[in-house]
Each structure stands twice: as C-alpha cells, then as structure tokens.
MMTF fields as JSON, N, C-alpha, C and O atoms, coordinates in Angstrom:
{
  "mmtfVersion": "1.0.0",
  "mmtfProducer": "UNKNOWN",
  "numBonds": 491,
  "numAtoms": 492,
  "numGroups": 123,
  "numChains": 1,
  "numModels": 1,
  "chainsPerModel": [1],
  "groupsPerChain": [123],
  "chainIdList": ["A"],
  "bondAtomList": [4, 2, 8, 6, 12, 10, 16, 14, 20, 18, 24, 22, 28, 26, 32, 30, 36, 34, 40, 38, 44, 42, 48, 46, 52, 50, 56, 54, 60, 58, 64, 62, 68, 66, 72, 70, 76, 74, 80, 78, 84, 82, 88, 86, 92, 90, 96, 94, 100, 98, 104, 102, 108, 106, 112, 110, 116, 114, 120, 118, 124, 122, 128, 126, 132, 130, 136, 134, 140, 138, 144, 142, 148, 146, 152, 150, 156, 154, 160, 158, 164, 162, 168, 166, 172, 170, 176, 174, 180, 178, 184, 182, 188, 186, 192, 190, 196, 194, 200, 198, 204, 202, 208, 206, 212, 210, 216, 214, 220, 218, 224, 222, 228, 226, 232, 230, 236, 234, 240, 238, 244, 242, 248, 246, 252, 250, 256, 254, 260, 258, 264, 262, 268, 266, 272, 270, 276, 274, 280, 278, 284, 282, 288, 286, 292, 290, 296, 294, 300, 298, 304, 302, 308, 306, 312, 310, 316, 314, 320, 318, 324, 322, 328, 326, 332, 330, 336, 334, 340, 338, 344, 342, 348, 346, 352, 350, 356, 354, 360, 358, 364, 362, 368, 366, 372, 370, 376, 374, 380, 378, 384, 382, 388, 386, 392, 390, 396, 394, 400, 398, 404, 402, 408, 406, 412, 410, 416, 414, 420, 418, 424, 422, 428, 426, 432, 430, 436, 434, 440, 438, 444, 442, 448, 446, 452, 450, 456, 454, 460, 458, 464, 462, 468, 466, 472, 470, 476, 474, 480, 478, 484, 482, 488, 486],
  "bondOrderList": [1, 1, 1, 1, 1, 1, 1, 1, 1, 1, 1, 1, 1, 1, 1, 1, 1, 1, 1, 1, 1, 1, 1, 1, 1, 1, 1, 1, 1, 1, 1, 1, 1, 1, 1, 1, 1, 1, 1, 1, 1, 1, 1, 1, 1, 1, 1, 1, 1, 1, 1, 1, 1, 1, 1, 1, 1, 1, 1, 1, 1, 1, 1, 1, 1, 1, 1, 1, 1, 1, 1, 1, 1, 1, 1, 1, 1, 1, 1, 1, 1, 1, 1, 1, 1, 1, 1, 1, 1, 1, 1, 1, 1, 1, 1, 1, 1, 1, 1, 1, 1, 1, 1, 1, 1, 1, 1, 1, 1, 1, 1, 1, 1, 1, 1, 1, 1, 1, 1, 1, 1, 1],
  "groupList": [{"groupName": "UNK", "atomNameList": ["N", "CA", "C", "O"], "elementList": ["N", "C", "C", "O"], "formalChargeList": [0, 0, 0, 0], "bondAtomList": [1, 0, 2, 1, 3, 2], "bondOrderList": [1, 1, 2], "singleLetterCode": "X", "chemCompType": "L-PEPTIDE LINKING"}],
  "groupTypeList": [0, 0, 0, 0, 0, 0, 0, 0, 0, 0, 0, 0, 0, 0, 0, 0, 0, 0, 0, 0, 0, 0, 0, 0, 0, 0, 0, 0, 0, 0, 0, 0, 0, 0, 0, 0, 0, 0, 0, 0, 0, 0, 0, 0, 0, 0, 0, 0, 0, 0, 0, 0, 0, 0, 0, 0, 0, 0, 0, 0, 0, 0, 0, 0, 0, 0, 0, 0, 0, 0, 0, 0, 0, 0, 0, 0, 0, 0, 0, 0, 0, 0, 0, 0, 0, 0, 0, 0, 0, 0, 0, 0, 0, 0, 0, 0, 0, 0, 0, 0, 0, 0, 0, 0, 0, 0, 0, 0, 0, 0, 0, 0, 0, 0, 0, 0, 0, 0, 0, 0, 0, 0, 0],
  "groupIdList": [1, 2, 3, 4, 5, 6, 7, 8, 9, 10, 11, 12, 13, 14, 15, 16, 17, 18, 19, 20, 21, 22, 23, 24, 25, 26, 27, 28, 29, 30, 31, 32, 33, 34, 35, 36, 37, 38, 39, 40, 41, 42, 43, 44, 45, 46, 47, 48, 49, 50, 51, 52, 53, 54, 55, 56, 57, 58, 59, 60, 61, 62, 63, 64, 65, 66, 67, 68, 69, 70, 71, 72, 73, 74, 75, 76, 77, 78, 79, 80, 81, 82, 83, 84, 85, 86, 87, 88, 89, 90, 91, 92, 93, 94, 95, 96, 97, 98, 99, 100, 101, 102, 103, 104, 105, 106, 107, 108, 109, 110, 111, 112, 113, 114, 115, 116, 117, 118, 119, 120, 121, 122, 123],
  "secStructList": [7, 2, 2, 2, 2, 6, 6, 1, 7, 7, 2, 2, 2, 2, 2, 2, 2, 2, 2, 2, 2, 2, 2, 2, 2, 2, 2, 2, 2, 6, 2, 2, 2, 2, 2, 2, 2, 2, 7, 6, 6, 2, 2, 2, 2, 2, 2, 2, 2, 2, 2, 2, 2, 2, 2, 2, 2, 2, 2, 2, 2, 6, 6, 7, 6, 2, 2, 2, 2, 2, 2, 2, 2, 2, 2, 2, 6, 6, 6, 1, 2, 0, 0, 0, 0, 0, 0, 0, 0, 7, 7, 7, 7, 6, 6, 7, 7, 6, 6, 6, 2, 2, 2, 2, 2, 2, 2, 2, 2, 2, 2, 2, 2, 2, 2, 2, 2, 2, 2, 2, 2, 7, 7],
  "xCoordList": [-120.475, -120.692, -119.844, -120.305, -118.73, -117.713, -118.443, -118.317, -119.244, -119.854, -120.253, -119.557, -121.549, -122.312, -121.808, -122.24, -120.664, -120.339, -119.734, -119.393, -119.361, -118.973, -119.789, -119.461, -121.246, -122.159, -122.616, -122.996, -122.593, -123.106, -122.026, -120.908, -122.25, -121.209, -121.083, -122.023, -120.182, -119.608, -120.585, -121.306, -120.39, -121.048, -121.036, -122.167, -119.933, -119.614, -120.308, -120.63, -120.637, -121.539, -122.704, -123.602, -122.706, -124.786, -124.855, -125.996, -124.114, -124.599, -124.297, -125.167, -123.217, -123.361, -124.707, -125.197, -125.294, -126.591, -127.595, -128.003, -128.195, -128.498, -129.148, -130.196, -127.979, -127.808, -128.194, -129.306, -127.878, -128.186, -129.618, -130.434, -129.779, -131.3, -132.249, -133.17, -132.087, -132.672, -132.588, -133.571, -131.311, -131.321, -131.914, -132.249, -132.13, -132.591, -134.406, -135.096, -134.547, -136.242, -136.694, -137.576, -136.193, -136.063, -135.809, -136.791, -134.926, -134.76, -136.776, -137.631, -136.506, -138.155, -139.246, -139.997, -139.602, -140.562, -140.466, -141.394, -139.747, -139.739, -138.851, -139.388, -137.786, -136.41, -137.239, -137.565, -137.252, -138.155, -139.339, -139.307, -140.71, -141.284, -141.557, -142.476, -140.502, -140.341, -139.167, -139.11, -137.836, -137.391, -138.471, -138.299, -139.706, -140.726, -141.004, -140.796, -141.591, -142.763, -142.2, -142.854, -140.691, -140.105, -139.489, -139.132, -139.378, -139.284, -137.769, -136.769, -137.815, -136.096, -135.641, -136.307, -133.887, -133.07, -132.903, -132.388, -133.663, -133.558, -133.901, -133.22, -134.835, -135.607, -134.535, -134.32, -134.175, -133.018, -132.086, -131.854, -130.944, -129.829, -130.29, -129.413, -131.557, -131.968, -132.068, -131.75, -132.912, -133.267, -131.863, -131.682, -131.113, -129.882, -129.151, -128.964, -128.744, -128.598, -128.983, -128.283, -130.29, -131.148, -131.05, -131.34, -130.479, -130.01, -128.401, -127.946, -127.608, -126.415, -126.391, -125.736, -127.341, -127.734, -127.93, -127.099, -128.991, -129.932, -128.716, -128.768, -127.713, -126.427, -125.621, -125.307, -125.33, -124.763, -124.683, -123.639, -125.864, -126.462, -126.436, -126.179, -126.644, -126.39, -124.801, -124.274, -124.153, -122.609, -121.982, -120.954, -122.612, -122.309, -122.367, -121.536, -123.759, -124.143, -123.86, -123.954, -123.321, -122.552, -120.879, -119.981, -120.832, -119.347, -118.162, -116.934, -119.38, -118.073, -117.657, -118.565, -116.242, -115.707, -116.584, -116.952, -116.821, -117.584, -118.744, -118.799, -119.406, -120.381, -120.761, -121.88, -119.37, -118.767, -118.565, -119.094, -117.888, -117.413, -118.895, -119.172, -119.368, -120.939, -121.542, -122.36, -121.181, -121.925, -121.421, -121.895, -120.464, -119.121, -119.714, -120.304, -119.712, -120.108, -121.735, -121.995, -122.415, -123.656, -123.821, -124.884, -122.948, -122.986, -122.571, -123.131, -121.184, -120.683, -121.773, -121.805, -122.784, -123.435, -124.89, -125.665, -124.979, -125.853, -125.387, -125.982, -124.457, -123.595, -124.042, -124.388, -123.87, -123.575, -125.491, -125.87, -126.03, -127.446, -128.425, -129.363, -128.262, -129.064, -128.562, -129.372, -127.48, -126.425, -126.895, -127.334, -126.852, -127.294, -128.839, -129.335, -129.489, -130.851, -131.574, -132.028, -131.475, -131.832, -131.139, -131.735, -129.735, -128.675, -128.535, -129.096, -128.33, -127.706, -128.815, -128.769, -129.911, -131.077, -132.382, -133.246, -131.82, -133.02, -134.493, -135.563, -134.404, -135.583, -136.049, -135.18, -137.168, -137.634, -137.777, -138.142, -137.436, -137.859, -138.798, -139.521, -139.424, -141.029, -141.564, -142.286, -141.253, -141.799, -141.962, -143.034, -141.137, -140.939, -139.957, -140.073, -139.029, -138.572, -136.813, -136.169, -136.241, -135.125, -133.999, -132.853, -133.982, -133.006, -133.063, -132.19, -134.273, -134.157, -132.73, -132.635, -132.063, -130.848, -129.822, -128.955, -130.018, -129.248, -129.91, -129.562, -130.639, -131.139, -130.602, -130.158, -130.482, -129.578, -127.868, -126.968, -128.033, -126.025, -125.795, -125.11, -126.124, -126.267, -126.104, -125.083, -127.468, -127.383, -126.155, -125.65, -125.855, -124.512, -123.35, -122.588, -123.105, -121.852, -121.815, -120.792, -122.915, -123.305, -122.527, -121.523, -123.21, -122.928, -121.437, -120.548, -121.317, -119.764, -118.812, -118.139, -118.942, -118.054, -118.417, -117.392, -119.484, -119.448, -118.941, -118.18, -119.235, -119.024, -117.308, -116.815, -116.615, -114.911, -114.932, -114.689, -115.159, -115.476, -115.025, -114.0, -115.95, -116.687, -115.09, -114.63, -114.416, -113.699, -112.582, -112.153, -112.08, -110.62, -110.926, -110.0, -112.198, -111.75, -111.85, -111.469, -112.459, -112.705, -111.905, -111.102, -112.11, -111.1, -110.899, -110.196],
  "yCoordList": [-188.889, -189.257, -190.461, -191.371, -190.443, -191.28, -193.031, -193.971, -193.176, -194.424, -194.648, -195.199, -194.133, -194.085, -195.212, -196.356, -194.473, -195.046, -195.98, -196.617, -196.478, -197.99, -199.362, -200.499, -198.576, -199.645, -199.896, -201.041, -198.934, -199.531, -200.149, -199.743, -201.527, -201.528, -201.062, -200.412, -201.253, -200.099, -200.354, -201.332, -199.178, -198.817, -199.954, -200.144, -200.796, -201.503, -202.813, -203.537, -203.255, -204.38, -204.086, -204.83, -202.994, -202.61, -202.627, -202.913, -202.441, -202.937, -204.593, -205.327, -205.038, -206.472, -207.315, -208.244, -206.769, -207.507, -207.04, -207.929, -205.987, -205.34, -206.203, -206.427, -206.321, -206.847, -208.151, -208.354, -209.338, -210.59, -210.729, -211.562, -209.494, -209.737, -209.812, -210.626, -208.897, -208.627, -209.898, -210.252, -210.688, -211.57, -212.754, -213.71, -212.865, -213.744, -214.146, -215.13, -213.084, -212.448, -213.032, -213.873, -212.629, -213.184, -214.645, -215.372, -215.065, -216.624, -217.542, -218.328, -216.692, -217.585, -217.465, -218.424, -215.628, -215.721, -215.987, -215.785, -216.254, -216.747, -217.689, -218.793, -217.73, -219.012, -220.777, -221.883, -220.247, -221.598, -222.126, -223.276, -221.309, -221.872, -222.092, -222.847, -221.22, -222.29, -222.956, -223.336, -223.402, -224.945, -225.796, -227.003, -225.413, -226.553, -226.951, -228.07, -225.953, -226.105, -226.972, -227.797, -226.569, -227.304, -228.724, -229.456, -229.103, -230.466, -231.034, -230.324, -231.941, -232.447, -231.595, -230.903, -231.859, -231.547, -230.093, -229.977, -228.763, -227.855, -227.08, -226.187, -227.478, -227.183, -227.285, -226.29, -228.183, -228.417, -227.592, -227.027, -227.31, -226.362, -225.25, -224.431, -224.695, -223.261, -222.612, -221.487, -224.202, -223.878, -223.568, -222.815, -224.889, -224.66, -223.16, -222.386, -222.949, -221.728, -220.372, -219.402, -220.64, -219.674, -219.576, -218.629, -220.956, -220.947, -220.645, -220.362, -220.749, -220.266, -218.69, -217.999, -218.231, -216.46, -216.257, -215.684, -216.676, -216.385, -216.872, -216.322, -217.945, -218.266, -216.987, -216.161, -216.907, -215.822, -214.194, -213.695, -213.581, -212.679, -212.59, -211.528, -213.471, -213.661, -213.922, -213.41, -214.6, -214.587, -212.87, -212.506, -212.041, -210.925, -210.513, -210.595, -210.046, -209.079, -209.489, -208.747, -211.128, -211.407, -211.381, -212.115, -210.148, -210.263, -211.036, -210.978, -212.011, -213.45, -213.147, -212.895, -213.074, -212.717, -213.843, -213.503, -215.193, -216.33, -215.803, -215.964, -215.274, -214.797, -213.524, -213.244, -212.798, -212.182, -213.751, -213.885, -214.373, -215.694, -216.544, -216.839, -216.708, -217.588, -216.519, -216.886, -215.056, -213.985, -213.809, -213.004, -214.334, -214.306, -215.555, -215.455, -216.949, -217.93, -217.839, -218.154, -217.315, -217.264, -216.088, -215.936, -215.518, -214.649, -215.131, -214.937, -216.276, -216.796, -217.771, -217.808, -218.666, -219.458, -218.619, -219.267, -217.15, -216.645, -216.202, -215.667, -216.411, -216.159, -216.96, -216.626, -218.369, -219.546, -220.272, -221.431, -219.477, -220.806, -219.995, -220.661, -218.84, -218.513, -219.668, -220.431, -219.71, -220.293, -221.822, -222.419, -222.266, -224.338, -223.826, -224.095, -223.337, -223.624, -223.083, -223.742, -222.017, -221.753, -222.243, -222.56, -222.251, -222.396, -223.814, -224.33, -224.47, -225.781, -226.669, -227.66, -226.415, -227.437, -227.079, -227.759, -225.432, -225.372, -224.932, -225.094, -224.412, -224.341, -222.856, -221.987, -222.516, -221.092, -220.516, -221.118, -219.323, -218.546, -218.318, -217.86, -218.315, -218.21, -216.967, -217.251, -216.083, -214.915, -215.289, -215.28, -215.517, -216.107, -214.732, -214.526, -213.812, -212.824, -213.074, -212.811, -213.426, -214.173, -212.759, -213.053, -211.773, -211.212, -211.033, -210.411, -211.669, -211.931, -212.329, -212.106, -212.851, -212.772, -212.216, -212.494, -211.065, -209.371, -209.026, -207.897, -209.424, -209.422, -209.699, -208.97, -211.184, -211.926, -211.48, -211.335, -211.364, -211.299, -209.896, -209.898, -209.034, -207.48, -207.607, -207.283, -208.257, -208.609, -209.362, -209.116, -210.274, -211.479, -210.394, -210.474, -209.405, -209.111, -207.796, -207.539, -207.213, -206.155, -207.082, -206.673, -208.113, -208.984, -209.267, -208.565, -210.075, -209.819, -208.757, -208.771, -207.676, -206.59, -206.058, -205.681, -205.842, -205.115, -206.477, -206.172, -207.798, -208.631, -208.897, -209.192, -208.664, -208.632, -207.166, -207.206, -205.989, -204.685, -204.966, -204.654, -205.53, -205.394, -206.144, -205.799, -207.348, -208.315, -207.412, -207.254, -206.843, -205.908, -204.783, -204.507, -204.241, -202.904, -203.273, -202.491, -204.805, -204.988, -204.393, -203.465, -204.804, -204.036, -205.318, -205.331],
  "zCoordList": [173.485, 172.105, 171.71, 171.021, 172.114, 171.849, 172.281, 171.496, 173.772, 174.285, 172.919, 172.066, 172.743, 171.561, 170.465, 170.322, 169.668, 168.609, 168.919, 167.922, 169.977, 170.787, 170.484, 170.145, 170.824, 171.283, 169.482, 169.238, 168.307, 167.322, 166.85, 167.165, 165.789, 164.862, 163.547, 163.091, 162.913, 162.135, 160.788, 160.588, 159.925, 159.105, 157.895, 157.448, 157.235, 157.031, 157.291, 156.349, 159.009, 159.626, 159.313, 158.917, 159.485, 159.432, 158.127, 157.764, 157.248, 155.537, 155.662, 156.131, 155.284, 155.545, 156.08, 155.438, 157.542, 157.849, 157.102, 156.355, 156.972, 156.361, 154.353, 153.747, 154.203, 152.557, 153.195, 152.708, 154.147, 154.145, 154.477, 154.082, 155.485, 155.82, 154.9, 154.964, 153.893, 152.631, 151.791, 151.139, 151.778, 150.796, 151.561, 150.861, 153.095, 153.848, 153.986, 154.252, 153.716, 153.787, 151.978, 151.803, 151.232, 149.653, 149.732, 149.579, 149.895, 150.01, 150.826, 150.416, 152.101, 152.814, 152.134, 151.957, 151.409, 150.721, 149.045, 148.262, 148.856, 147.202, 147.157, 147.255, 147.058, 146.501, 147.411, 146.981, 148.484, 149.18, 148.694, 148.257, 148.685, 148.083, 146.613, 146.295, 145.29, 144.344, 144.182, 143.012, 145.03, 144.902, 145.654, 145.486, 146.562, 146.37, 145.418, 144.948, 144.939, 143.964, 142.717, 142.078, 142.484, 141.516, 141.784, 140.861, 143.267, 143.062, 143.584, 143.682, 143.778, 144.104, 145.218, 145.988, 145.117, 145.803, 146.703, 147.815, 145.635, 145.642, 146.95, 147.453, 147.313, 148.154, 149.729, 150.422, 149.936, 151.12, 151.277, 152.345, 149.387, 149.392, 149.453, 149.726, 149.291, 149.378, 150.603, 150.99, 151.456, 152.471, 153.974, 154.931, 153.182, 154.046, 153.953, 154.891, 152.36, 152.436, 153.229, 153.518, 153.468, 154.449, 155.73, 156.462, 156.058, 157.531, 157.771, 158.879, 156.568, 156.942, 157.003, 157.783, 155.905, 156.434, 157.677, 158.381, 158.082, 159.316, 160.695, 161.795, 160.365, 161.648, 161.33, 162.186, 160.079, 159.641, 160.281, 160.7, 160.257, 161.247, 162.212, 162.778, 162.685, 164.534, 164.779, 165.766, 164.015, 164.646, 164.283, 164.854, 163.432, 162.945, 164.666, 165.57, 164.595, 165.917, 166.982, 167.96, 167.129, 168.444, 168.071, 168.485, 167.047, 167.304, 166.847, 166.911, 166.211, 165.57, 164.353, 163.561, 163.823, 162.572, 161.496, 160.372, 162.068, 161.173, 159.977, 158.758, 160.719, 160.208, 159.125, 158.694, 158.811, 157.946, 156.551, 155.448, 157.076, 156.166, 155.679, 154.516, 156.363, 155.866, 154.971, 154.128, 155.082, 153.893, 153.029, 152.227, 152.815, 151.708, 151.256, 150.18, 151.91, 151.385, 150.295, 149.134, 151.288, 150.413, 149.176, 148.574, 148.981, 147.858, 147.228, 146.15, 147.092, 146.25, 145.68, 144.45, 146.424, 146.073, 145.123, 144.419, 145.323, 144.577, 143.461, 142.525, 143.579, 142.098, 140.843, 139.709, 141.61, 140.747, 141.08, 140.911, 141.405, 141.652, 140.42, 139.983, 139.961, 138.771, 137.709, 137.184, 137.507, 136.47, 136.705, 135.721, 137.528, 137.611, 137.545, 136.45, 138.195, 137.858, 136.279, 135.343, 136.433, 134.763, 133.438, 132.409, 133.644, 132.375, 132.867, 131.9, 133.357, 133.658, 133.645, 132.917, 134.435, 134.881, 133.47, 132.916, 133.327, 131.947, 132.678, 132.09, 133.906, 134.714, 134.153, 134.234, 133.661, 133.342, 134.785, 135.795, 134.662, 135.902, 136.437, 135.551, 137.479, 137.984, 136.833, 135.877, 137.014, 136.314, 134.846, 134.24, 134.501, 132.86, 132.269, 131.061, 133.028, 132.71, 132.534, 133.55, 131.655, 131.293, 132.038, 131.697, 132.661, 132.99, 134.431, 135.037, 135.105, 136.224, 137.673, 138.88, 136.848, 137.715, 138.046, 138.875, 137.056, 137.65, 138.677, 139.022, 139.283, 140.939, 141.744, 142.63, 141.595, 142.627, 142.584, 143.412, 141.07, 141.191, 141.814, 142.837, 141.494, 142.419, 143.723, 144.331, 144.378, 145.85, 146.573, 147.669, 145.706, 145.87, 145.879, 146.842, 144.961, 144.819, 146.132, 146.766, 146.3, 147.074, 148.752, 149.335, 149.098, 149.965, 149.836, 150.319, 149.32, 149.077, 149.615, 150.646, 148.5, 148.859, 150.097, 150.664, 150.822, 152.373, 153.298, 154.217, 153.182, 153.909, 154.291, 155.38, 152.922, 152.808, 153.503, 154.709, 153.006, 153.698, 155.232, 155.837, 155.546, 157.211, 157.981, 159.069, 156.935, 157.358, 157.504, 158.647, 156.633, 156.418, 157.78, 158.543, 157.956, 159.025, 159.933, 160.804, 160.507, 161.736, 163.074, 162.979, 163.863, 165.019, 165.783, 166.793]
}
C-alpha cells in the first residue's frame, strides 16, 4: 500500500492541476475566443496566459516546483483581468451578466491557495 501512495502525488497537487486544468479548458473555450472577437492586444495575453497553465501542468506532474509558481502566477493575473477588462477597458461581458467575475476570482483564489498549499508540503 505504502508503493501506491508513492507513485500518486499528493492531495494538495491533484487539486492544484486539477483547478488549472479547469481554468485551462475555460481560458481555450471561452476567454480565447472572445479576446478575439473583441479585438487588439487581448487575444495574445490570454492566449499566453493559457500556455503558462498548460507549461504549468506539465512542470507540476514532472515534478518541477516551477509549475506550482506559473499557478500562483496565473491566479494572480485572474484576479486582476476581470478588473482591466470590464472596469478599466469598459468591455461588457459576453453574457451581459455584470457579476460574472465571481467566477473567475473563486477559481483564481481556489488556484492560489492549493498552488501555495501544494508549495509549503512539498517533500
């Protein structure tokens, strides 16, 4: 039994990927195609964002402390991208539903806290 709990990682990691995958899968099918749709710059930082998840994940499950840090990074940036795009840029939300970004900040802070989590018990 003991191998076992060797080969998974800890409860802590499997939320961390877990929460990015989720926010990774969200970013390709929605955040991407409307910073298209809306134009400019957006479209690149979203997209980059998506790839620091997706490096993110993979340095997780290969073990690299980094990749704990790029999930920390991108929560912080979901923090603050409701805030420049709607409040700052004035962009209505696809939906047209003004509380829409208790979504993202949930997910961001969720990310966050298992990602620091995952960082403190490591072994």
């Amino acid at each position: 039994m003991k191998t076992e709990t060797k080969l998974l990682p800890s409860i802590q990691i499997q939320a961390a990927v877990a929460l990015m995958l989720i926010q990774l899968v969200h970013k390709i099918v929605r955040e991407i195609p409307g910073a298209i749709k809306m134009g400019g710059p957006g479209a690149i930082g979203v997209s980059f964002f998506a790839c620091l998840l997706a490096i993110g994940i993979l340095l997780i499950l290969l073990k690299n402390k980094w990749g704990l840090i790029l999930g920390m990074i991108d929560g912080v940036f979901m923090i603050f991208q409701p805030i420049l795009i709607h409040i700052i840029l004035a962009h209505p939300d696809q939906n047209g539903i003004w509380w829409y970004p208790i979504f993202p900040w949930t997910q961001a802070i969720l990310i966050i806290y298992f990602c620091r989590l995952a960082w403190k018990n490591r072994q």
